[in-house]
LOFI-909227 format. One record per residue (C-alpha): residue number from 1; residue in one letter; x, y, z. Coordinates in Angstrom, 3 decimals, padded with zeros to 6 digits. Example, Ala and Ser with C-alpha at 12.3 -4.5 7.8 and 13.67 -1.06 7.14 Angstrom:
2
ATOM   num   residuo         xx         yy         zz
ATOM     1         A    012.300   -004.500    007.800
ATOM     2         S    013.670   -001.060    007.140
//
This chain:
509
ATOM   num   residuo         xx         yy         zz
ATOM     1         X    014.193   -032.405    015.606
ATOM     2         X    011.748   -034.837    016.610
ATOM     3         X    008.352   -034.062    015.510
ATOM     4         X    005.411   -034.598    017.831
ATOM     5         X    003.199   -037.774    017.280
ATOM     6         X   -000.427   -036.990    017.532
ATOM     7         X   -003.345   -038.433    015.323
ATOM     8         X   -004.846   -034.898    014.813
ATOM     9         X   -003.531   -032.711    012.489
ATOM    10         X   -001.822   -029.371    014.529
ATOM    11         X   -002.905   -026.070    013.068
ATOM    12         X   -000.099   -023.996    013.412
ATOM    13         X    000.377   -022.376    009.939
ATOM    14         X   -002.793   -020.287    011.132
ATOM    15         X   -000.843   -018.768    013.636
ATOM    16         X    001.664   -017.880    011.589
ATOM    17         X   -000.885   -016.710    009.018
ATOM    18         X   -002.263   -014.626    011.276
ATOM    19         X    001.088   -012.665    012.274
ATOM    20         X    001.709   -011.772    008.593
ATOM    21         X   -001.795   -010.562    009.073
ATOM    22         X   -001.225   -008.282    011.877
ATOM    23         X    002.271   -007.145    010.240
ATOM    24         X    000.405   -005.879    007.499
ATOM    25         X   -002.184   -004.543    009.329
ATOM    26         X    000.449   -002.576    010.797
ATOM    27         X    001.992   -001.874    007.498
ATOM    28         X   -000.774    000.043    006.257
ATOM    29         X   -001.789    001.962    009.370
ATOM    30         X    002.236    003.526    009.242
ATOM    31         X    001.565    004.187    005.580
ATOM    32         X   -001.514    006.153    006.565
ATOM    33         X   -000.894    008.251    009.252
ATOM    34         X    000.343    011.382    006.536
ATOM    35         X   -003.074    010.883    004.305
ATOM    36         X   -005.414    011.402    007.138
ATOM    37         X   -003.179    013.742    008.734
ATOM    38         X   -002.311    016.062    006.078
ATOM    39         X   -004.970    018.127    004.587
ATOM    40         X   -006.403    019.331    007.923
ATOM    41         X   -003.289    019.200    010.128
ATOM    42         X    000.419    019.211    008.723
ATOM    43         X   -001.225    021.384    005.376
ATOM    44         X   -001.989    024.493    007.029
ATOM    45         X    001.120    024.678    009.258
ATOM    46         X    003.464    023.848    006.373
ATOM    47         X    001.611    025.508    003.421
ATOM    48         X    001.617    022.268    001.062
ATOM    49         X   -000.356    021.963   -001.796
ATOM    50         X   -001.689    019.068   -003.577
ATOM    51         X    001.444    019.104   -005.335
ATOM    52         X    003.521    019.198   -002.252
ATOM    53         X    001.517    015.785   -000.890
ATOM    54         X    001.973    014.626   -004.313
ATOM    55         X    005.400    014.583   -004.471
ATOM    56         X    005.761    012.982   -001.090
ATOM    57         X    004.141    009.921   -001.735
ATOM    58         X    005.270    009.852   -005.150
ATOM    59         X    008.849    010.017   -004.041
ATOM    60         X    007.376    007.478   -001.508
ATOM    61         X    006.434    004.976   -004.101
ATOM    62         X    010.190    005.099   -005.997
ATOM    63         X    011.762    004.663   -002.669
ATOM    64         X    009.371    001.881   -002.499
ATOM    65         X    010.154    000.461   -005.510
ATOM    66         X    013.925    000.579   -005.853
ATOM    67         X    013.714   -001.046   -002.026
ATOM    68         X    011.308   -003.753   -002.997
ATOM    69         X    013.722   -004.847   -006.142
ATOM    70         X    016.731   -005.686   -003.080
ATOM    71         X    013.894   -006.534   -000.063
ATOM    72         X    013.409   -009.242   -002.187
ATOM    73         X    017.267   -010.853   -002.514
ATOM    74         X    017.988   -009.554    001.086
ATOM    75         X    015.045   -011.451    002.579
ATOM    76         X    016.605   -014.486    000.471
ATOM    77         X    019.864   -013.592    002.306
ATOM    78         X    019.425   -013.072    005.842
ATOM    79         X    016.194   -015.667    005.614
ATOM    80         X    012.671   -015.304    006.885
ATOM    81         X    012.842   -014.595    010.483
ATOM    82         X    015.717   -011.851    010.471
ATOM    83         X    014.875   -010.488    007.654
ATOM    84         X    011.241   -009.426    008.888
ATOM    85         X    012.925   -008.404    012.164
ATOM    86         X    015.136   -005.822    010.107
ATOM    87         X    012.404   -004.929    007.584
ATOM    88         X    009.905   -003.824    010.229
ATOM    89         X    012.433   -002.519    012.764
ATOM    90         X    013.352    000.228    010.191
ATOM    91         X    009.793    001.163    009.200
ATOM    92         X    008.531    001.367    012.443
ATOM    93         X    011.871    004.256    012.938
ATOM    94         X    011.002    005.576    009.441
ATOM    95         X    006.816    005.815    010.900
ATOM    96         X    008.094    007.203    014.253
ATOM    97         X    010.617    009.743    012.420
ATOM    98         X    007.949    012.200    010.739
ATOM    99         X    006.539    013.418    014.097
ATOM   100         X    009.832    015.367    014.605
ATOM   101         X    009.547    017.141    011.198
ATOM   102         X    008.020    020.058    012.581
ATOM   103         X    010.588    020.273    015.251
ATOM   104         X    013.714    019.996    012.668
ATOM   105         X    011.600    022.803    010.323
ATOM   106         X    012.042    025.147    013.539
ATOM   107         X    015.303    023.847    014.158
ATOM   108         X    016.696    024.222    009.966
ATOM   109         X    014.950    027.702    009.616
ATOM   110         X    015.580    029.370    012.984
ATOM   111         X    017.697    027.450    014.976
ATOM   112         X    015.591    026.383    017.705
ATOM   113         X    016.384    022.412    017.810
ATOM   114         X    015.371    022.023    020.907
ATOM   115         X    011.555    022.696    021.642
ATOM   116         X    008.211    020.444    021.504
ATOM   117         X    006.014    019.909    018.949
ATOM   118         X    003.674    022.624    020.192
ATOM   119         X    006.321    025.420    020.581
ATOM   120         X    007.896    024.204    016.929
ATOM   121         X    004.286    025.109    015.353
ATOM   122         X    004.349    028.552    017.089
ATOM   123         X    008.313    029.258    016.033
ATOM   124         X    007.254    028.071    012.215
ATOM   125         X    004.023    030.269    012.091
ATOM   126         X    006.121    033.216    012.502
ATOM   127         X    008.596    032.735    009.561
ATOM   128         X    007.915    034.898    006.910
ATOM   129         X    009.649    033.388    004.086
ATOM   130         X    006.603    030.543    002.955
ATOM   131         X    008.653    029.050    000.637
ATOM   132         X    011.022    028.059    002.873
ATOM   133         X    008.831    026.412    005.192
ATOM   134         X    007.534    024.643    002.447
ATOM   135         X    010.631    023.352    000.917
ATOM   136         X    012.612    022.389    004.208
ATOM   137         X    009.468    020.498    005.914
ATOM   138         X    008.921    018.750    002.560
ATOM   139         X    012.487    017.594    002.086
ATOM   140         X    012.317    016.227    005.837
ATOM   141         X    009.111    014.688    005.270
ATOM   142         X    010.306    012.533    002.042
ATOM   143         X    013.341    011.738    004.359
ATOM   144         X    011.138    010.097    007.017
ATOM   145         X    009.236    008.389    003.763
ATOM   146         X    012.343    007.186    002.785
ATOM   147         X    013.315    005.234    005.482
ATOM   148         X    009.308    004.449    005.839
ATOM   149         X    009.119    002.786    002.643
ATOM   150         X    012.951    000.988    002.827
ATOM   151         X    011.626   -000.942    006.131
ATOM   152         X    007.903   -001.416    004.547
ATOM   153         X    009.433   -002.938    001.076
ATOM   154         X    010.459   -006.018    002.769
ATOM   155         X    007.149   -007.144    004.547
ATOM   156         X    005.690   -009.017    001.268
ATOM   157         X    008.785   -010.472    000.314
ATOM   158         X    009.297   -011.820    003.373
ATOM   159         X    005.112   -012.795    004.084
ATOM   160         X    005.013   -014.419    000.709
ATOM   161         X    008.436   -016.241    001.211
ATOM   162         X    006.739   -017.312    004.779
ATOM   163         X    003.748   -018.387    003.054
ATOM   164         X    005.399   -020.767    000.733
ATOM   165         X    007.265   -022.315    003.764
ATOM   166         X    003.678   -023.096    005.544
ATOM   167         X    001.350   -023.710    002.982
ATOM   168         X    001.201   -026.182    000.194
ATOM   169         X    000.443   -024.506   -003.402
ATOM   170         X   -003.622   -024.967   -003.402
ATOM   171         X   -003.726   -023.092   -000.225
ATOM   172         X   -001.236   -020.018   -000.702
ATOM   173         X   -003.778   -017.498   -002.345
ATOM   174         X   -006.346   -018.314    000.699
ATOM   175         X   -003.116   -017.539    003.080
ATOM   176         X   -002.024   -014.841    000.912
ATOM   177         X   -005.875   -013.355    000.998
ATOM   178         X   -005.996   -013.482    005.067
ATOM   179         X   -002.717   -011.717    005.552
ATOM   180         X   -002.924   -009.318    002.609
ATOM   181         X   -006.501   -008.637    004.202
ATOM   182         X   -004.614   -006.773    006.928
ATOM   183         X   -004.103   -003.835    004.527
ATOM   184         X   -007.679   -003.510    004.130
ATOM   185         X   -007.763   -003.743    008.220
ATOM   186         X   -005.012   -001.277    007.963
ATOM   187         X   -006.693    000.913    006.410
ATOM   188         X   -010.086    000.144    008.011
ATOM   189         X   -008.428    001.026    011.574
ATOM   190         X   -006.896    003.650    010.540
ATOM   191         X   -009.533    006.561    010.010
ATOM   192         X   -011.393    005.796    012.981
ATOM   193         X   -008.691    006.533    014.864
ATOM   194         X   -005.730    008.407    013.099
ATOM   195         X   -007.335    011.545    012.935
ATOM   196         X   -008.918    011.516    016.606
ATOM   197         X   -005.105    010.943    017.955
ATOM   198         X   -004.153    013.612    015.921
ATOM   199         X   -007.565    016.141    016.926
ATOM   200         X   -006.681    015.497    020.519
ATOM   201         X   -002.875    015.145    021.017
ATOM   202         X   -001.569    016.489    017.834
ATOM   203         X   -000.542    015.149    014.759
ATOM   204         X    003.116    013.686    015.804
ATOM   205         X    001.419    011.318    018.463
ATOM   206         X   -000.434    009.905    015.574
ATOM   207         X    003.124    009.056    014.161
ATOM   208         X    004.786    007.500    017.432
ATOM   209         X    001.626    005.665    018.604
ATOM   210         X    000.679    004.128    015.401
ATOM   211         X    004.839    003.663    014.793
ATOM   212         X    005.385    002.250    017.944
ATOM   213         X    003.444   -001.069    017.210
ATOM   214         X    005.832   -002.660    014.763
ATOM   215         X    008.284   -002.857    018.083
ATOM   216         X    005.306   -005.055    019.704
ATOM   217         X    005.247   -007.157    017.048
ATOM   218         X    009.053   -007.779    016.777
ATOM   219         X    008.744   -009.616    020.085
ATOM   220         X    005.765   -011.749    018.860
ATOM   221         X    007.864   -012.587    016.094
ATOM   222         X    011.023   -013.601    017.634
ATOM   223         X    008.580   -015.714    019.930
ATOM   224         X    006.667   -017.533    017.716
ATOM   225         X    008.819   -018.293    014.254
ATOM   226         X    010.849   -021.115    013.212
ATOM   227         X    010.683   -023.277    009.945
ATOM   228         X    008.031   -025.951    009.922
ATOM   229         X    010.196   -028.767    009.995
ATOM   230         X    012.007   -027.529    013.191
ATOM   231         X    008.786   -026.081    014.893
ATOM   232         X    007.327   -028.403    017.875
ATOM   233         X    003.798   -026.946    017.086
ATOM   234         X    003.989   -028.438    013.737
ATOM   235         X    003.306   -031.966    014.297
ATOM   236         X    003.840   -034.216    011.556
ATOM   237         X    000.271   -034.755    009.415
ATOM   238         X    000.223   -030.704    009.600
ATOM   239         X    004.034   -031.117    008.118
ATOM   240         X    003.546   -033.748    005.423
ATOM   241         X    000.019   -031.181    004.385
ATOM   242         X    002.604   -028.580    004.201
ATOM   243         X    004.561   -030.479    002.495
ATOM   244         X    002.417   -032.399   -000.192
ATOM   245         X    004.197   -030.676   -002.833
ATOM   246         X    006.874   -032.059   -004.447
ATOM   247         X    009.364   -029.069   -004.150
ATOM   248         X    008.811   -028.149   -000.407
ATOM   249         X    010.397   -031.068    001.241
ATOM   250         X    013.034   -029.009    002.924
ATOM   251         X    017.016   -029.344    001.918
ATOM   252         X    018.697   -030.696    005.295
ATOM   253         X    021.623   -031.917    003.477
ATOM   254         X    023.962   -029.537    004.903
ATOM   255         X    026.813   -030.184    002.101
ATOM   256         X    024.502   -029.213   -000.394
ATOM   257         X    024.018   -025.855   -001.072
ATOM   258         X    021.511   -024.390   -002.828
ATOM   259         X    022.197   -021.924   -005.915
ATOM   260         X    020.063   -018.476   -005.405
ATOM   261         X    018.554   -017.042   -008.664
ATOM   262         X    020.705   -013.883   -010.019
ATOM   263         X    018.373   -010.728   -011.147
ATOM   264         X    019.822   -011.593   -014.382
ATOM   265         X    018.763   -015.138   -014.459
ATOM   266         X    015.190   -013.740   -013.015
ATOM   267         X    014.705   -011.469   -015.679
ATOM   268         X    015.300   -013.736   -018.466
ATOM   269         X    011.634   -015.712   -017.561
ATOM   270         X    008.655   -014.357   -019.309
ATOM   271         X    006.686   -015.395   -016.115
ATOM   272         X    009.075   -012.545   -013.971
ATOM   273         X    007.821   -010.147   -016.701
ATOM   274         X    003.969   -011.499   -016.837
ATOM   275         X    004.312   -010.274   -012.640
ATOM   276         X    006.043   -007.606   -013.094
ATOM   277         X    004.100   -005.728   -015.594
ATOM   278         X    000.656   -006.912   -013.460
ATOM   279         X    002.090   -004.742   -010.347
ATOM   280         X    002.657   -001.941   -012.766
ATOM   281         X   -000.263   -001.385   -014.195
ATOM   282         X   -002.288   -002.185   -010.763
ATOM   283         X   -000.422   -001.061   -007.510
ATOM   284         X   -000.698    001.993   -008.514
ATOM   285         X   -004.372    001.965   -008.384
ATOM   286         X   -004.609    000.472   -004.813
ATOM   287         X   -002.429    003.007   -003.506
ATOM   288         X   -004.117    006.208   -005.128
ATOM   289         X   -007.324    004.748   -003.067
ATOM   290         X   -005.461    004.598   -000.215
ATOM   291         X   -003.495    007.951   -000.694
ATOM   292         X   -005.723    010.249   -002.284
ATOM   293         X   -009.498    009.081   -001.075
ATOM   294         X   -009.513    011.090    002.180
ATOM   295         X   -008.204    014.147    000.021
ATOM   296         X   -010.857    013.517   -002.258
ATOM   297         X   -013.622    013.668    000.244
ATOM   298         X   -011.907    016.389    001.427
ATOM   299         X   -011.699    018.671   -001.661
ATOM   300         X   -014.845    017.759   -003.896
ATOM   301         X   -017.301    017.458   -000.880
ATOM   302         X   -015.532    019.550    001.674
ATOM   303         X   -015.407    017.112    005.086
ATOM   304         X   -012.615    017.121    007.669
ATOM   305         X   -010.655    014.375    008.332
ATOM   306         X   -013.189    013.545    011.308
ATOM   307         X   -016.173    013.871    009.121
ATOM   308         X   -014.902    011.653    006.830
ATOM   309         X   -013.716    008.893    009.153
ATOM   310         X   -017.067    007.124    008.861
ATOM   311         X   -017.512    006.856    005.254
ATOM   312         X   -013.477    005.520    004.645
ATOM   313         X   -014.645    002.948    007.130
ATOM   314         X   -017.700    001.923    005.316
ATOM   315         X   -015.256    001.808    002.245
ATOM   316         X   -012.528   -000.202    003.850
ATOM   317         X   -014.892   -002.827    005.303
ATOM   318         X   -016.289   -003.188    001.938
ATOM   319         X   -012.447   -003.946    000.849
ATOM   320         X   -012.652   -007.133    003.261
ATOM   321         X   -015.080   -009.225    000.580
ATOM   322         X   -011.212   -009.651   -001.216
ATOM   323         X   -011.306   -012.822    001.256
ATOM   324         X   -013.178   -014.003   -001.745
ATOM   325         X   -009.665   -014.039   -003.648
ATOM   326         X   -008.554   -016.602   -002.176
ATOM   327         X   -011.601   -018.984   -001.914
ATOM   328         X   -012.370   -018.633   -006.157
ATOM   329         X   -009.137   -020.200   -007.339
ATOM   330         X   -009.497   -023.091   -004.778
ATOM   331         X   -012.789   -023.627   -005.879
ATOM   332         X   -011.512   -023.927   -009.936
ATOM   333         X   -008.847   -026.034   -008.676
ATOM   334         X   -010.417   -028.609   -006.592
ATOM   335         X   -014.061   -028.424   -007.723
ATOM   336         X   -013.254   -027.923   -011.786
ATOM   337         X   -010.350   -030.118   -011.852
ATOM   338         X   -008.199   -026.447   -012.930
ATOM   339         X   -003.918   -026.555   -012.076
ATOM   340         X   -003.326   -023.809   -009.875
ATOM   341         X   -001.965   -020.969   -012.247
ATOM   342         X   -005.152   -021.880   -014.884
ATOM   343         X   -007.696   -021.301   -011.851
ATOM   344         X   -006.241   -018.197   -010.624
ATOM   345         X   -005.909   -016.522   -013.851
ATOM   346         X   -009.701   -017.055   -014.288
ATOM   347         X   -010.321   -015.809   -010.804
ATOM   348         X   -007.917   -012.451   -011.618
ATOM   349         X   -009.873   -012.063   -014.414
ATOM   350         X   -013.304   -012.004   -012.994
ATOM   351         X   -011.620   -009.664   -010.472
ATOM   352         X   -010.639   -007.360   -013.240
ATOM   353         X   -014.090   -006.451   -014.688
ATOM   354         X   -015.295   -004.741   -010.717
ATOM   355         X   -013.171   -002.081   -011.127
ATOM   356         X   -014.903   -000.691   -014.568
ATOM   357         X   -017.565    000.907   -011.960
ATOM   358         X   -014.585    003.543   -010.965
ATOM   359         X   -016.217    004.912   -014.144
ATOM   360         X   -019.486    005.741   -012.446
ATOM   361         X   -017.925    007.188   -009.236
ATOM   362         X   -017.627    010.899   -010.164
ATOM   363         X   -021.009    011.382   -012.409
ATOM   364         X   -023.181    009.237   -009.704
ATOM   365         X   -021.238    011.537   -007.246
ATOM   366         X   -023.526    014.508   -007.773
ATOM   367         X   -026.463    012.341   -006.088
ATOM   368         X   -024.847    011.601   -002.790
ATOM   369         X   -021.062    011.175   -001.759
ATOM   370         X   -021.816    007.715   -000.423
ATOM   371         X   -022.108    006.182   -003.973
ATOM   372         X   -018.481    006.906   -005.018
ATOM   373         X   -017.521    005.978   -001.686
ATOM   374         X   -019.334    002.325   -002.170
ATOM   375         X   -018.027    002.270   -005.632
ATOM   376         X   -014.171    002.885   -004.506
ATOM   377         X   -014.687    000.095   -002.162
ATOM   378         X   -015.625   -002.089   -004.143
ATOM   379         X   -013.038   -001.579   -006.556
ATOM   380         X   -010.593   -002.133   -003.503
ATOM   381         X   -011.905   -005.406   -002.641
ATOM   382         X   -011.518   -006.432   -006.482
ATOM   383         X   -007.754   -005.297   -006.085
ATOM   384         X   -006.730   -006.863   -002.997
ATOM   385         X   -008.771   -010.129   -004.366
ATOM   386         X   -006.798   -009.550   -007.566
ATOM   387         X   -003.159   -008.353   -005.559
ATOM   388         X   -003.514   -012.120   -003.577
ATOM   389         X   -003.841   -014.170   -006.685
ATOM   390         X   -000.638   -012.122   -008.304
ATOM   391         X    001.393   -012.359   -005.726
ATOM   392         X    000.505   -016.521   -005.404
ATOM   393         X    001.099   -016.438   -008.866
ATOM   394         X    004.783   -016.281   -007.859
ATOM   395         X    004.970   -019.752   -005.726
ATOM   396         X    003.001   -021.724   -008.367
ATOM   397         X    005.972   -021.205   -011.056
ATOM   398         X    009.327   -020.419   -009.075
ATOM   399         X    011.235   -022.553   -006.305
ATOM   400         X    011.102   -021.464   -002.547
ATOM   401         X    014.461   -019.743   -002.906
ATOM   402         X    013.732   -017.544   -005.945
ATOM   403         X    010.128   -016.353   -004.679
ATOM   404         X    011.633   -012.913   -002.425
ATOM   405         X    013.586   -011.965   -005.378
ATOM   406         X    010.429   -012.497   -007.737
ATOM   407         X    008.778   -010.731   -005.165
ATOM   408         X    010.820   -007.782   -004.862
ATOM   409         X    011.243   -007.203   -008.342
ATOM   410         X    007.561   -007.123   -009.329
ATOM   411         X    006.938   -004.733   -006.153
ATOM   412         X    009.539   -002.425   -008.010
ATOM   413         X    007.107   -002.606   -010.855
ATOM   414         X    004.278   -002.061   -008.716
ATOM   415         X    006.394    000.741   -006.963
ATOM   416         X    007.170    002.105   -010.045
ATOM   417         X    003.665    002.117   -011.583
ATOM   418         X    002.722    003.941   -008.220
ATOM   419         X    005.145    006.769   -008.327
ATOM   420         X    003.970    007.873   -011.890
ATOM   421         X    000.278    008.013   -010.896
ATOM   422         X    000.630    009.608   -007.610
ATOM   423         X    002.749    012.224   -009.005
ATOM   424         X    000.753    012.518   -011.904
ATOM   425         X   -002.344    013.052   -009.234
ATOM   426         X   -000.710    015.688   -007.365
ATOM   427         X    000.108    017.418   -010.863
ATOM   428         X   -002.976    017.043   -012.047
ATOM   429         X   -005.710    017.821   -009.137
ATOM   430         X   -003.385    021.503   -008.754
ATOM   431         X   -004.122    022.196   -012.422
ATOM   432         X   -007.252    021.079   -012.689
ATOM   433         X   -007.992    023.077   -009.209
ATOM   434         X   -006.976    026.745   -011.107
ATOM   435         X   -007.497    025.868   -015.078
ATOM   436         X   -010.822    023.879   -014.961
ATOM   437         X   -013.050    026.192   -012.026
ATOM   438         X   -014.959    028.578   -012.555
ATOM   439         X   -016.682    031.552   -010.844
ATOM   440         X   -019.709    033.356   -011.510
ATOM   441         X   -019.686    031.231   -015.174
ATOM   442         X   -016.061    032.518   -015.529
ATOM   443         X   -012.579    030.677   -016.374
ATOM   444         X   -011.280    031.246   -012.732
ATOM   445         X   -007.269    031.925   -014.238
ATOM   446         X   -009.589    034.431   -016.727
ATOM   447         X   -010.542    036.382   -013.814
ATOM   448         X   -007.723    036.317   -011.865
ATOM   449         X   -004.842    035.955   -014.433
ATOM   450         X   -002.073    036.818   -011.731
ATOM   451         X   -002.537    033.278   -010.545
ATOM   452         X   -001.285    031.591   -013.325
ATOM   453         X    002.284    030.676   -012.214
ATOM   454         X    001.399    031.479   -008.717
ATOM   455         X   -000.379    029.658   -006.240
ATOM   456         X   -003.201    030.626   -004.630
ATOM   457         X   -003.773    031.822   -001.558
ATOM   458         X   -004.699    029.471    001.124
ATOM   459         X   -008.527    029.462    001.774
ATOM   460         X   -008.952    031.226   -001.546
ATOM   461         X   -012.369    029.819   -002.720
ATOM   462         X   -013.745    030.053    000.383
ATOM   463         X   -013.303    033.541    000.780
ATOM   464         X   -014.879    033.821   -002.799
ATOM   465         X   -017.964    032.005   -001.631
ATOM   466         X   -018.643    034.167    001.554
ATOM   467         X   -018.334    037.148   -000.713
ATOM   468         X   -021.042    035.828   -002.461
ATOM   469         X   -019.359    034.356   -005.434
ATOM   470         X   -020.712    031.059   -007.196
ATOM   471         X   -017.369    028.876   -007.623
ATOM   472         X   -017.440    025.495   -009.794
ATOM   473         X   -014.368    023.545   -008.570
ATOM   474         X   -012.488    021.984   -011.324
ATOM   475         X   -010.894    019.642   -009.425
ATOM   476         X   -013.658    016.653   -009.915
ATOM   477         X   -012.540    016.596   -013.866
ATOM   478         X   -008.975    015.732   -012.339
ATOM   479         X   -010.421    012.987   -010.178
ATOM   480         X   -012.448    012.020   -013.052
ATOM   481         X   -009.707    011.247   -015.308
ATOM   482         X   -008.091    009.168   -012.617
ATOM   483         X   -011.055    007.079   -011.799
ATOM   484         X   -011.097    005.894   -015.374
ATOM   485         X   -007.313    005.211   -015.311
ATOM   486         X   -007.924    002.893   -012.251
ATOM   487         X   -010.878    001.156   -014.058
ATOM   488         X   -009.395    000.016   -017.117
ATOM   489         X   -005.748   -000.790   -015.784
ATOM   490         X   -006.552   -004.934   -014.619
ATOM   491         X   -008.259   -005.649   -017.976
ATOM   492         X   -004.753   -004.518   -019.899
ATOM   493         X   -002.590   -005.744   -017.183
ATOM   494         X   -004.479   -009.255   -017.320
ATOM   495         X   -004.685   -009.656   -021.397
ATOM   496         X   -000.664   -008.775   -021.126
ATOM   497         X    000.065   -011.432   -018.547
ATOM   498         X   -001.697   -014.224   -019.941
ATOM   499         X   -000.171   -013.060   -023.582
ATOM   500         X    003.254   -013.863   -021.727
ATOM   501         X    002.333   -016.880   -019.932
ATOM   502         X   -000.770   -018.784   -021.385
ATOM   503         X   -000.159   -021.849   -020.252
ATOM   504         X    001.271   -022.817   -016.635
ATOM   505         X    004.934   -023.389   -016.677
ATOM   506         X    006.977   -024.535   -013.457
ATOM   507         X    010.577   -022.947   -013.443
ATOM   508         X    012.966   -025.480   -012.280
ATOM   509         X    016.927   -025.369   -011.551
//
């Protein structure tokens, strides 16, 4: 196709910048909706526990992760603009799919299938058996996950595979920054009005409204994509800048077809392993923020979802100085003469020293709430600064057609890494909730030993209190020993990756 002839450079890879931007945005808000939702609505008509939540989103993350490792090679299949068609077609049925939990609960346990959401809650509330409601609205919520996280897996594949197609190699972590910036919007968005959706029309409209988005976007999508060199809003000075590097000039050779990379193949580079282990140690970290932080207001200083919509928005918005992650390496490289891998290593590792604050969080706590809440913040913009750089890390050593595999596989990783510490939360917070508190000065399970295998009762330590009782929650020594997990984790994954790769190394084939 012709290109158009103008003597201005077009700007169109910021429009397609800013659709991976608003996919993401979206991305997060979906992945959201059961955080904010959970403690003060689906909780009490389910009867979950920490553990229960715990092993939704855990089970969430392996889904996640076993998806990410074949996002990757399908987005490499069916190519850019189908494959984010499927990827966010399927998540936005996976979002939509948990508001009729309730309504399956009533329809599993009693037989009532069909009833509304409101009528559901009232047929649920008068089962006796707990345990069953507990168990069967569980296993349907980590169903709806599942298909949730299958769909979600392939937006970064596909974003970062889009990325390399529009911008040359000095600009990708900037590119990478705005769009991966619409998690923090995500997130941002999400508590200001998640919770007020659910207050007002019940917690399954937060579902389809939020869910229903991703079908908006489809149709901006189909609209708006094609590849560079075929787009008539790419003239060609913004094509050759897209271009400058040596390995973008497109293959239009039709006879000649390229040779995909094999997991085997990927696996045998040190630099797959250097991302790989990076996501591990560090997705993990960004998702128990995102996960567990509105539970955590929640349990150690007792707000509703409401209440706490205001400080997770101060938090969030604090999360959008990661834009920094993708000026810093451009500055290294053009200003201090650095290649591309060299400046964003030293970037990623300036990143990695902001989240050893996570270690002040819970002591400072005791002063005011708002100081772990600016300290978590600022520990999430220090990820997603750090999460750009590693996933541009990708594009400056593999070719085009190898980057959604790469992609994929360290998401596994990071999907992997995820699972173990949001189970491990769940596990933990529950134990720490009964073994570690206290009342009147006593060992609570030393009071009341006939809640050592057994939960307790819902509302327990509030009852306790308005008898008069003086309770010490344990449950900030739980949060305590996962704040200094999450500070510590970039400095190891960082010394690992650049023991694996210290010197930039292109793979070619």
């Amino acid at each position: 196709m012709k290109k158009e002839i103008s003597s201005k450079p077009s700007t169109f890879r910021w429009t397609i910048c800013f659709l991976l931007f608003i996919a993401t945005t979206i991305n997060y808000m979906d992945r959201q909706v059961l955080s904010l939702t959970w403690k003060d609505f689906i909780a009490p008509e389910f009867h979950w526990n920490n553990n229960d939540y715990g092993n939704i989103t855990a089970l969430f993350s392996i889904f996640y992760a076993v998806s990410m490792l074949f996002a990757g090679k399908f987005v490499d299949w069916m190519d850019t603009k189908k494959g984010f068609l499927w990827a966010i077609a399927i998540w936005s049925v996976g979002a939509v799919l948990h508001a009729f939990c309730g309504i399956a609960t009533s329809g599993v346990l009693t037989g009532n299938w069909m009833v509304g959401f409101a009528e559901s809650k009232e047929i649920i509330g008068k089962v006796d058996h707990v345990g069953a409601i507990i168990s069967t609205s569980v296993t349907l919520f980590i169903f709806a996950r599942f298909v949730l996280a299958v769909g979600e897996a392939g937006n970064f594949p596909a974003a970062i595979k889009t990325t390399a197609e529009y911008f040359p190699k000095k600009d990708r972590a900037l590119a990478t920054s705005i769009f991966n910036a619409g998690a923090t919007v995500g997130a941002l968005a999400a508590p200001i009005t998640i919770p007020f959706i659910a207050r007002s029309m019940g917690w399954e409209w937060a579902f389809i409204i939020i869910g229903a988005l991703g079908f908006v976007w489809m149709g901006l999508w189909v609209f708006y994509y094609k590849k560079p060199h075929v787009h008539h809003k790419v003239n060609e000075h913004e094509l050759t800048y897209i271009q400058q590097d040596q390995d973008d000039l497109p293959n239009t050779d039709a006879s000649v077809r390229e040779k995909k990379f094999s997991f085997r193949e990927c696996f045998s580079y040190r630099q797959t392993w250097a991302f790989a282990f990076g996501k591990f140690m560090t997705d993990g970290i960004w998702w128990f923020f995102l996960f567990w932080t509105p539970a955590y207001l929640s349990s150690v200083y007792k707000m509703d979802s409401t209440q706490s919509a205001l400080p997770l928005f101060v938090l969030y918005m604090i999360t959008l100085l990661s834009i920094i992650g993708g000026w810093l390496p451009k500055y290294f490289v053009e200003k201090r003469g650095m290649n591309a891998y060299a400046g964003r290593m030293k970037a990623m590792l300036i990143f990695a020293f902001f989240p050893l604050l996570a270690l002040l969080a819970q002591p400072l706590g005791s002063v005011t709430y708002w100081i772990p809440v600016l300290i978590i913040g600022i520990a999430g913009a220090a990820h997603q600064a750090w999460s750009a750089n590693i996933f541009s890390t990708v594009g400056d050593m593999f070719p085009k057609k190898a980057i959604a595999t790469i992609t994929g596989i360290g998401g596994m990783a990071g999907g992997i890494g995820s699972f173990l510490i949001n189970k491990s939360s769940g596990v933990l917070f529950d134990h720490a909730h009964k073994a570690w508190s206290t009342v009147d000065g006593i060992p609570l399970l030393e009071k009341y030993p006939q809640y050592i295998n057994e939960r307790l009762p819902e509302g327990f330590f509030e009852q306790l209190e308005k008898s008069g009782a003086v309770v010490s929650d344990g449950i900030d020594k739980g949060y305590m020993i996962i704040f200094s997990v999450c500070a510590v984790a970039y400095l190891i994954a960082w010394s690992v990756m650049k023991a694996l790769v210290p010197q930039y190394k292109v793979i070619s084939k």
